[in-house]
Backbone as JSON Lines, residues from 0, in Angstrom:
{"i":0,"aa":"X","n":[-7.85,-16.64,17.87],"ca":[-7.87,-15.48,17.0],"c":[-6.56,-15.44,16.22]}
{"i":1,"aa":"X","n":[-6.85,-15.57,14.88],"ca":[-5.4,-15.41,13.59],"c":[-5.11,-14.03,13.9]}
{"i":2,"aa":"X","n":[-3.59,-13.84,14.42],"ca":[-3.05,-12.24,14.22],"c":[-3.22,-11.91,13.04]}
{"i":3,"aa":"X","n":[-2.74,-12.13,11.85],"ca":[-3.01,-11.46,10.45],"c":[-4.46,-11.36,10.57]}
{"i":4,"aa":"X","n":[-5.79,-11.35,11.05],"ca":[-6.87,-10.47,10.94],"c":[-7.08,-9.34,11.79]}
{"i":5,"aa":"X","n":[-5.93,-9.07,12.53],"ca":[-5.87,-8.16,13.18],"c":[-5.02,-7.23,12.87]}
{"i":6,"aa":"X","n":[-3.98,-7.64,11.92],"ca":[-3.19,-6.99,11.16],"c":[-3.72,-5.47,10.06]}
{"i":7,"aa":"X","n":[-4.46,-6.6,9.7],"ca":[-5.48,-5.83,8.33],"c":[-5.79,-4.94,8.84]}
{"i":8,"aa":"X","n":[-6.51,-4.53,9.77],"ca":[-7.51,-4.17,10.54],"c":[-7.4,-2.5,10.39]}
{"i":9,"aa":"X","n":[-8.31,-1.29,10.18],"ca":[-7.73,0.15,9.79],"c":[-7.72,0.63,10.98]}
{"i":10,"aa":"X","n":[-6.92,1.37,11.59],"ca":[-6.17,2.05,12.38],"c":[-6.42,3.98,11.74]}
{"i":11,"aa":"X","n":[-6.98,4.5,12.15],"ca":[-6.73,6.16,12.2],"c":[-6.4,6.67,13.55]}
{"i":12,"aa":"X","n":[-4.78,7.65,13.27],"ca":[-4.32,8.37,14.12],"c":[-4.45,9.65,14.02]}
{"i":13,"aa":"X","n":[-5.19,10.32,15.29],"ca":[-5.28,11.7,14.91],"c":[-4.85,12.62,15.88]}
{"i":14,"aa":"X","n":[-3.87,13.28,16.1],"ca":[-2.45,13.91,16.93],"c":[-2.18,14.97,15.86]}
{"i":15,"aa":"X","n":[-1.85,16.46,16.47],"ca":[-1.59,17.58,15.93],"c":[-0.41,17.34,15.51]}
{"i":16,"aa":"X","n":[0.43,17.01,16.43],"ca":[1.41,16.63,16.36],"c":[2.45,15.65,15.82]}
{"i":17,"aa":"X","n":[2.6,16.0,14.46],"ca":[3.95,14.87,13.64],"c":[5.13,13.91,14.2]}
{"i":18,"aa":"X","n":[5.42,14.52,15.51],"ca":[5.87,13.34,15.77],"c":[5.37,12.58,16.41]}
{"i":19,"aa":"X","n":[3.93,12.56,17.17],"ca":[3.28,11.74,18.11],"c":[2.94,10.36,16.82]}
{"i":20,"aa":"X","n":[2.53,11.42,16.27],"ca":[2.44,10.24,14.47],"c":[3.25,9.44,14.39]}
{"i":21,"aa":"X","n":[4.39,10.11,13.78],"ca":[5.87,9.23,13.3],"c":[6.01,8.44,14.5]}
{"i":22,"aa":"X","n":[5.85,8.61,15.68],"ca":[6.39,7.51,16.42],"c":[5.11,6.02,16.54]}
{"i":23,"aa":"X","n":[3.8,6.66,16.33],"ca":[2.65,5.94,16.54],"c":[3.05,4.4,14.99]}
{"i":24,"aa":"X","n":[3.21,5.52,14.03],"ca":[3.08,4.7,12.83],"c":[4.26,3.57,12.91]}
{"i":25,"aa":"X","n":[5.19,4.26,13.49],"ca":[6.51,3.55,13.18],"c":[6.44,2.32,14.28]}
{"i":26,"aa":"X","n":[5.54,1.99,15.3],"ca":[5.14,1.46,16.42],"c":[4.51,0.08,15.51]}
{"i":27,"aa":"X","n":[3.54,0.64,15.05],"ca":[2.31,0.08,14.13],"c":[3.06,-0.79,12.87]}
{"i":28,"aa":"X","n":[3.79,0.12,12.15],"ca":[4.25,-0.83,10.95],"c":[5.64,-1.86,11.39]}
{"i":29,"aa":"X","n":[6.32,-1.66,12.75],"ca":[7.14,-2.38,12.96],"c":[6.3,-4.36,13.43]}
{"i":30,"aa":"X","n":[4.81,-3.87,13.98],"ca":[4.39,-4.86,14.39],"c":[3.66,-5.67,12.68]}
{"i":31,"aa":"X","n":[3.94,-5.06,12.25],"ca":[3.11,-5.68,10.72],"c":[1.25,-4.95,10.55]}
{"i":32,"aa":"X","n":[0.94,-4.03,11.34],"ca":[0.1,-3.46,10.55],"c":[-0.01,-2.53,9.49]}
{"i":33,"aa":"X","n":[-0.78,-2.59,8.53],"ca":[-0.44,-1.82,7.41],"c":[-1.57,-0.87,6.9]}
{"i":34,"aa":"X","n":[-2.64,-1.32,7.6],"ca":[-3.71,-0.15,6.76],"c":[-4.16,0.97,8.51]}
{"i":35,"aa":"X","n":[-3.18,1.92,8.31],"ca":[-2.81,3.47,9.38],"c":[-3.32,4.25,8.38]}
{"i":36,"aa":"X","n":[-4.01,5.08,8.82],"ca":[-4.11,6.38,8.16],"c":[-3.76,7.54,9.46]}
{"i":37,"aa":"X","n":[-3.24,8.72,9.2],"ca":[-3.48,9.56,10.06],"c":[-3.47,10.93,9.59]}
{"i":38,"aa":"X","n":[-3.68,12.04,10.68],"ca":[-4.01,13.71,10.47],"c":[-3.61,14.12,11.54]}
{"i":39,"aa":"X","n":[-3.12,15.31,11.53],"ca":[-2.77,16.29,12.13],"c":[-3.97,17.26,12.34]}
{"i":40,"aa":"X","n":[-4.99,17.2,11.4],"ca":[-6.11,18.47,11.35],"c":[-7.13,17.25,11.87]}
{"i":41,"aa":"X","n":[-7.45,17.67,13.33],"ca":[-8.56,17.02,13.84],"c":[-10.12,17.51,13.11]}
{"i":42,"aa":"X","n":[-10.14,18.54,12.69],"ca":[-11.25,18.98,11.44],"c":[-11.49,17.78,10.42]}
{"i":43,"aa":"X","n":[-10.84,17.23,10.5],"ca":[-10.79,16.06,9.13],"c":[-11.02,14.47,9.45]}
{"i":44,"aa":"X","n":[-11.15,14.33,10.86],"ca":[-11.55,13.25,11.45],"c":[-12.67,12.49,11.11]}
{"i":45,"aa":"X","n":[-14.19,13.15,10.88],"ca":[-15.14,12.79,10.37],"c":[-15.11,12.48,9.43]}
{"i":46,"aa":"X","n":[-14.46,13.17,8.03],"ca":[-14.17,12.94,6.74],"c":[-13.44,11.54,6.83]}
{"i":47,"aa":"X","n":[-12.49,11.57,7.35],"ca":[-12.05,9.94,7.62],"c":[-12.19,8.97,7.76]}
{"i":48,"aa":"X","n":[-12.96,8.95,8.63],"ca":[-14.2,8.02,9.48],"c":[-14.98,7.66,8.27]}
{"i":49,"aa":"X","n":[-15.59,8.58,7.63],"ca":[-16.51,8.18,6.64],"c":[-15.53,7.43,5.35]}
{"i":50,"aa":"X","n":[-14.58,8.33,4.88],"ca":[-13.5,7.65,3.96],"c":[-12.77,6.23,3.99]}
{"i":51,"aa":"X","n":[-12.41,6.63,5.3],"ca":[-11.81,5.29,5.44],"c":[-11.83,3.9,6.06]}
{"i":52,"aa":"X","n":[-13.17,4.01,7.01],"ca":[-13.61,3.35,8.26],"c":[-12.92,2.62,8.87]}
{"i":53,"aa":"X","n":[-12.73,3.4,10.27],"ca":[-11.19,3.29,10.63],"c":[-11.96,1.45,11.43]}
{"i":54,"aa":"X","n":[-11.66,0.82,12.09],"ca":[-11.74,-0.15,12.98],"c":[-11.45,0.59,14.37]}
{"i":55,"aa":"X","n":[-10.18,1.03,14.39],"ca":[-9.8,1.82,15.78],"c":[-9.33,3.03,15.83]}
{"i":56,"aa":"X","n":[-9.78,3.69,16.23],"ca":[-9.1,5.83,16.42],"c":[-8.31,5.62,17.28]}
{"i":57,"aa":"X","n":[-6.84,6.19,16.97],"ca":[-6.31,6.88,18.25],"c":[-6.25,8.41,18.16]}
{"i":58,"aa":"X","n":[-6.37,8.96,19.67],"ca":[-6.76,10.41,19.52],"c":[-5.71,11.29,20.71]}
{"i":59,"aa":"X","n":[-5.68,11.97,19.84],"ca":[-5.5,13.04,21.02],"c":[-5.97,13.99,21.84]}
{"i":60,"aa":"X","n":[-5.8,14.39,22.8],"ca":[-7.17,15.13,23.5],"c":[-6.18,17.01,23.05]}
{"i":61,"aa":"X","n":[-5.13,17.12,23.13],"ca":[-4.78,18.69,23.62],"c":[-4.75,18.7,21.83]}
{"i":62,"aa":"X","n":[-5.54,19.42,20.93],"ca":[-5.22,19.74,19.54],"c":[-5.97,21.27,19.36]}
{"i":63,"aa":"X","n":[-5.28,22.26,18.76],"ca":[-5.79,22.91,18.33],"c":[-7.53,22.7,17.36]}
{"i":64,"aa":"X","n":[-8.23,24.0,16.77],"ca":[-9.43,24.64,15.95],"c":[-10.32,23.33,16.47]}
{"i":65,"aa":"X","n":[-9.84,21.78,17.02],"ca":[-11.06,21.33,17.51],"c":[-10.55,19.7,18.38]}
{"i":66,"aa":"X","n":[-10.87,20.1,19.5],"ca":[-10.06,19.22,20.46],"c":[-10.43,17.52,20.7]}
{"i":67,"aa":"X","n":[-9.63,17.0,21.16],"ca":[-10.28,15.39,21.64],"c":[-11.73,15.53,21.66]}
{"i":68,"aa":"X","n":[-11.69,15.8,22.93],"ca":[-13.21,16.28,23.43],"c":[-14.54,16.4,22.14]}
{"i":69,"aa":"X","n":[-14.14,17.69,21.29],"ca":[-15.26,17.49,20.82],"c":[-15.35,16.58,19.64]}
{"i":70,"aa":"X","n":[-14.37,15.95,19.28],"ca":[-14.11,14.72,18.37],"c":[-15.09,13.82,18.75]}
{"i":71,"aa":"X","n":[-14.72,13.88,20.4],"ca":[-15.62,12.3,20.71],"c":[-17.12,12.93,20.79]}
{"i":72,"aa":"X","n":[-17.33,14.23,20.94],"ca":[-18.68,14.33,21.38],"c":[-18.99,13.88,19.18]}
{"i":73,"aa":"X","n":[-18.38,14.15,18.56],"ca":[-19.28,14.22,17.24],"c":[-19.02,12.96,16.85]}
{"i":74,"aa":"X","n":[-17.93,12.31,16.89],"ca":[-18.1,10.7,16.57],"c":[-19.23,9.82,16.85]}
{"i":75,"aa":"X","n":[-19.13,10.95,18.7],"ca":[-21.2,10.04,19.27],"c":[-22.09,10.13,18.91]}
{"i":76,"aa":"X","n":[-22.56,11.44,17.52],"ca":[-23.48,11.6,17.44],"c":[-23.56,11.28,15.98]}
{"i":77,"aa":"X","n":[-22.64,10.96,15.24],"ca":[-22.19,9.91,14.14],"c":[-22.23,8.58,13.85]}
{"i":78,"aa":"X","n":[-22.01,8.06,15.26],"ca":[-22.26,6.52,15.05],"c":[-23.08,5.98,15.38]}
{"i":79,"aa":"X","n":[-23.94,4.94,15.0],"ca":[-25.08,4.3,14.92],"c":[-25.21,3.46,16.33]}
{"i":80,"aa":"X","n":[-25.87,3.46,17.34],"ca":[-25.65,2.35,18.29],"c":[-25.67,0.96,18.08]}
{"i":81,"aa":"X","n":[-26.12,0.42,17.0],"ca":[-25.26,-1.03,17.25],"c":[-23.96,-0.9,16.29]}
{"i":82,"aa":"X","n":[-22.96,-0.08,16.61],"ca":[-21.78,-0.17,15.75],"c":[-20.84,0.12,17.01]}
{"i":83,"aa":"X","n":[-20.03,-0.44,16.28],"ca":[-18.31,-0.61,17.7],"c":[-17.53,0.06,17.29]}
{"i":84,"aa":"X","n":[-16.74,1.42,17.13],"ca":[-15.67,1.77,16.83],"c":[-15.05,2.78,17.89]}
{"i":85,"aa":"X","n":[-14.39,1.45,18.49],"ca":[-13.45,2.11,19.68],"c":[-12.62,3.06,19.11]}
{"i":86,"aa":"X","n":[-12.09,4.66,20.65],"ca":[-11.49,5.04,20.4],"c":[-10.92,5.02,21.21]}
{"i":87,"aa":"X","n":[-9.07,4.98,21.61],"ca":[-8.0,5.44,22.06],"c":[-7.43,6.65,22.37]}
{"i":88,"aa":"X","n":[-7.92,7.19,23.55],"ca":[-7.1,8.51,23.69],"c":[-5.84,8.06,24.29]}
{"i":89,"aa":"X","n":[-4.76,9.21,23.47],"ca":[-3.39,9.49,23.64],"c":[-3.13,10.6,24.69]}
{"i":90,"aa":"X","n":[-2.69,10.47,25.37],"ca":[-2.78,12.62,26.01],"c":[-1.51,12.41,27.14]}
{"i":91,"aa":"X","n":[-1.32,14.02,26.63],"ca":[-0.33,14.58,27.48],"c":[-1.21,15.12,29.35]}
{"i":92,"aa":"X","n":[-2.54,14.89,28.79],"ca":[-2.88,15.46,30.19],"c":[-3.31,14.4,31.13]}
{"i":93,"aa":"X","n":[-2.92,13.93,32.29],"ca":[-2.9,13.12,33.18],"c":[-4.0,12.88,34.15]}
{"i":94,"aa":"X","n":[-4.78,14.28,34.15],"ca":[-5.72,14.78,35.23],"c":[-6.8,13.68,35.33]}
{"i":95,"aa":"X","n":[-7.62,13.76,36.12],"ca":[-8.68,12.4,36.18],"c":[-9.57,12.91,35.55]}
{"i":96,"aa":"X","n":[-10.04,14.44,35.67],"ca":[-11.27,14.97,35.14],"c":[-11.32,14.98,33.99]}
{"i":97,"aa":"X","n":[-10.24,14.9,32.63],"ca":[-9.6,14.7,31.44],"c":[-9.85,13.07,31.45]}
{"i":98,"aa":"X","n":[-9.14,12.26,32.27],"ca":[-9.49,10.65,31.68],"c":[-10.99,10.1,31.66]}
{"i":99,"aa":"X","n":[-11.86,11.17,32.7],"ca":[-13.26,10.41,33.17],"c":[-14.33,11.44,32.18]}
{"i":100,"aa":"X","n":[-13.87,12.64,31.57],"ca":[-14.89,13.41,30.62],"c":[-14.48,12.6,29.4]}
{"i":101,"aa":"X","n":[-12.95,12.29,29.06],"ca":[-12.93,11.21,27.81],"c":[-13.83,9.57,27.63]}
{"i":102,"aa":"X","n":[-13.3,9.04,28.81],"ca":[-13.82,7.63,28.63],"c":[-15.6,8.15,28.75]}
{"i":103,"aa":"X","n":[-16.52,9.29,29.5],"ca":[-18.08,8.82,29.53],"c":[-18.49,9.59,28.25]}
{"i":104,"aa":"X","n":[-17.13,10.34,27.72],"ca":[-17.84,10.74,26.55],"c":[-17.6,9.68,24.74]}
{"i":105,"aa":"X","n":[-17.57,8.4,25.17],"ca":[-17.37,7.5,24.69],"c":[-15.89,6.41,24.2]}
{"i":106,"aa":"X","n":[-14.71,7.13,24.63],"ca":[-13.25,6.87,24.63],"c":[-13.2,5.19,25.27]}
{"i":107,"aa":"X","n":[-12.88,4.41,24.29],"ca":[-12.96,3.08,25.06],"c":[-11.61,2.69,26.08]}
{"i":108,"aa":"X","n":[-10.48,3.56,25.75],"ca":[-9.66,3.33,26.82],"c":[-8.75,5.06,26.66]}
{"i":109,"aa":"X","n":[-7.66,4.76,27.59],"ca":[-7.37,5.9,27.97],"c":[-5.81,6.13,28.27]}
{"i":110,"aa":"X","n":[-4.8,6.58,27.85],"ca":[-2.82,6.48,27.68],"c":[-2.66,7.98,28.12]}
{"i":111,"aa":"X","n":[-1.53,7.82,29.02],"ca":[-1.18,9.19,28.93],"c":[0.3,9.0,28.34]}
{"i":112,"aa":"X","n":[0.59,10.79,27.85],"ca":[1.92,10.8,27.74],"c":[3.19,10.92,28.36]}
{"i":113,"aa":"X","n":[4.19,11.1,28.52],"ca":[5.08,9.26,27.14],"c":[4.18,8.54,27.19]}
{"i":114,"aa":"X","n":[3.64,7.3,26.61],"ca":[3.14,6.02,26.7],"c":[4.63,4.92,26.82]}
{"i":115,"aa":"X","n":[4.25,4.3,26.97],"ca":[5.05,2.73,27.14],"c":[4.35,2.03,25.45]}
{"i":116,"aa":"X","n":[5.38,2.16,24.98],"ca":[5.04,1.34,23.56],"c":[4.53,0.1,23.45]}
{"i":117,"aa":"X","n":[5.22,-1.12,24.76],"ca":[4.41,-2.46,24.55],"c":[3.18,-2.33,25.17]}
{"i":118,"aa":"X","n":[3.05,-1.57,25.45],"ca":[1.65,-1.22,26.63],"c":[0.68,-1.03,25.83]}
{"i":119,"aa":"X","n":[0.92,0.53,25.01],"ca":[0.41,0.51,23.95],"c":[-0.06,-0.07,22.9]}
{"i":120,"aa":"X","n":[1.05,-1.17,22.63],"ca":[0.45,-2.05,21.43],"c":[-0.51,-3.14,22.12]}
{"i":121,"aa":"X","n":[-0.16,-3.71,22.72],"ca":[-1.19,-4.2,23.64],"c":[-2.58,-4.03,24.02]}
{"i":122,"aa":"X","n":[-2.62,-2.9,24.17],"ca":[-4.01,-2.07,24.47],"c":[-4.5,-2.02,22.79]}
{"i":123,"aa":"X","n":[-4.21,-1.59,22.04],"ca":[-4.29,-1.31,20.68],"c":[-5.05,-3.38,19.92]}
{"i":124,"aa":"X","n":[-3.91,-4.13,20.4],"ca":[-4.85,-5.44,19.82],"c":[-5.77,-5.98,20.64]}
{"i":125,"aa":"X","n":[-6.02,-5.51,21.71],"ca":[-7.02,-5.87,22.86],"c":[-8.18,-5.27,22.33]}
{"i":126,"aa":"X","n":[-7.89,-4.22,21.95],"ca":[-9.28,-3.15,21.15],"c":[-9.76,-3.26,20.23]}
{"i":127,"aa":"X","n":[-8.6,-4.13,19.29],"ca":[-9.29,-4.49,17.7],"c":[-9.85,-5.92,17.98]}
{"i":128,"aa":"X","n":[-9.25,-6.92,18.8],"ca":[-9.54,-8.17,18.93],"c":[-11.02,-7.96,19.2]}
{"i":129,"aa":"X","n":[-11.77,-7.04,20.49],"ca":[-13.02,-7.03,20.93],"c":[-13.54,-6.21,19.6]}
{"i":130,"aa":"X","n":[-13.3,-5.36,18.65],"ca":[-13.94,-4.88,17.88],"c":[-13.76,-5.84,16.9]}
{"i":131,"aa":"X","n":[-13.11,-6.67,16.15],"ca":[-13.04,-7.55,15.13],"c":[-14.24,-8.82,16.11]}
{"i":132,"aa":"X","n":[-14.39,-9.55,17.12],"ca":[-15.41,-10.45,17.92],"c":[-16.99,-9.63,17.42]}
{"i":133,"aa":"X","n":[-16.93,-8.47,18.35],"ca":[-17.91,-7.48,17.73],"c":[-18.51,-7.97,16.47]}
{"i":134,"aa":"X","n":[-17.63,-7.58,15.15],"ca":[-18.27,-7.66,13.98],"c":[-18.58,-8.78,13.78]}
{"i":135,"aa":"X","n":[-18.2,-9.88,14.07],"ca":[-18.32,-11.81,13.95],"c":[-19.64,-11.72,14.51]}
{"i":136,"aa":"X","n":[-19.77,-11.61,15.78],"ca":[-21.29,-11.85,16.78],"c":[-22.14,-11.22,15.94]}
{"i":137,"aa":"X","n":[-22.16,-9.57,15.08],"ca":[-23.28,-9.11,14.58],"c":[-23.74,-9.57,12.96]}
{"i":138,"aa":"X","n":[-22.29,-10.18,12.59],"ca":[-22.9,-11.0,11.37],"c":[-23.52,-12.01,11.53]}
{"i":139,"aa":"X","n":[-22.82,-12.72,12.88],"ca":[-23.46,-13.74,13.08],"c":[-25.05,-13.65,13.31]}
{"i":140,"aa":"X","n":[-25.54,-12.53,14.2],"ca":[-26.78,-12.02,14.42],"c":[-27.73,-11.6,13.14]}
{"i":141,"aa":"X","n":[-27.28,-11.29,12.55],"ca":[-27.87,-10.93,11.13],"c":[-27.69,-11.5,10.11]}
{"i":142,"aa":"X","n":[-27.61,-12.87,10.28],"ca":[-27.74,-14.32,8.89],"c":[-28.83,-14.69,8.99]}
{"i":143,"aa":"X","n":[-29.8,-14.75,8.23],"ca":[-30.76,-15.18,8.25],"c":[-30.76,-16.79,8.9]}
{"i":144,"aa":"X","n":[-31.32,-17.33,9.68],"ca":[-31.46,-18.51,10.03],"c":[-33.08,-19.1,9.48]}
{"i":145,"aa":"X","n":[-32.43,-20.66,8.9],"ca":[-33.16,-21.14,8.39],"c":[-34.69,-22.08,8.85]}
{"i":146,"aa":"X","n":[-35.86,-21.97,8.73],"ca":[-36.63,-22.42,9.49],"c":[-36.25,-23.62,9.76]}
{"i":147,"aa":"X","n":[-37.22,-23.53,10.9],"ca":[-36.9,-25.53,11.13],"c":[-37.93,-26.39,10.12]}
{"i":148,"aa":"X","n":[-37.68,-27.35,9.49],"ca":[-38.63,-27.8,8.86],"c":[-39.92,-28.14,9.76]}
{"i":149,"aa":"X","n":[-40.22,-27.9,10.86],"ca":[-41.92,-28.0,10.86],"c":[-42.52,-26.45,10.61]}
{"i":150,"aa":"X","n":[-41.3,-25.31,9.98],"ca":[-41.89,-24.49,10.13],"c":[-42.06,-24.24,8.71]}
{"i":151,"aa":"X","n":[-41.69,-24.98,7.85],"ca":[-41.49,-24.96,6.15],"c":[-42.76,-24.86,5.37]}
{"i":152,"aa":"X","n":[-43.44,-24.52,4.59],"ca":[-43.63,-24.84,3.86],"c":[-44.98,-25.85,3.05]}
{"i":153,"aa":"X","n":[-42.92,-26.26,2.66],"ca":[-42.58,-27.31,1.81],"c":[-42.76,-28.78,2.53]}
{"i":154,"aa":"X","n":[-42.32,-28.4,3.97],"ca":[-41.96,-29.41,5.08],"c":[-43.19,-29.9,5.7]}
């Protein structure tokens, strides 16, 4: 796997919180990724999603007018089942009942806060690598394949 296709790759961060951002982005563009978008207004997540199509969400679960939680419940009912777009929860809350209502309500992995930054980035190209494979296998699945010539035709 070429890192520069993982580079490319869109990234949306969505944290109430400006500095969970500033430190996320500044994480992100030190490693050479460049297409981050992020919000503070978890209201605007969907709009995003559709705007910008992220490859990978990171999220936060504790946000004000509309929380992790129901992010992931509407992302689920947004995305198409054969489509991959992992999300990353960030959270200050540690509890198990918080990591196990995130990950079955579709959260492909799970950080609490502080995070460990190489940890983080780590987890972060582990997630795009299986979501960038993802998109390869389903193009690959959806090329038309060509008959065999006893099935031609022409043949």
């Amino acid at each position: 796997m070429n890192i520069t296709d993982l580079l490319v790759m869109r990234i949306l961060i969505v944290d109430d919180k400006i500095e969970n951002i500033n430190v996320l982005e500044d994480m992100l563009a030190r490693e050479g990724f460049s297409n981050v978008v992020s919000t503070t207004d978890s209201r605007r997540t969907l709009d995003l999603v559709t705007a910008f199509d992220p490859d990978l969400i990171l999220l936060d679960l504790m946000m004000p007018d509309l929380d992790g939680f129901a992010v992931l419940e509407q992302l689920a009912k947004r995305t198409p089942p054969d489509e991959f777009r992992p999300v990353m929860v960030l959270s200050a809350d540690v509890t198990q009942e918080a990591k196990r209502r995130a990950l079955s309500l579709g959260a492909k992995d799970f950080l609490t806060k502080p995070f460990d930054l190489i940890e983080t980035l780590l987890r972060i190209s582990n997630l795009l690598e299986t979501c960038l494979l993802y998109k390869r296998l389903k193009n690959l699945a959806s090329a038309e394949m060509p008959l065999p010539t006893w099935a031609r035709k022409d043949g």
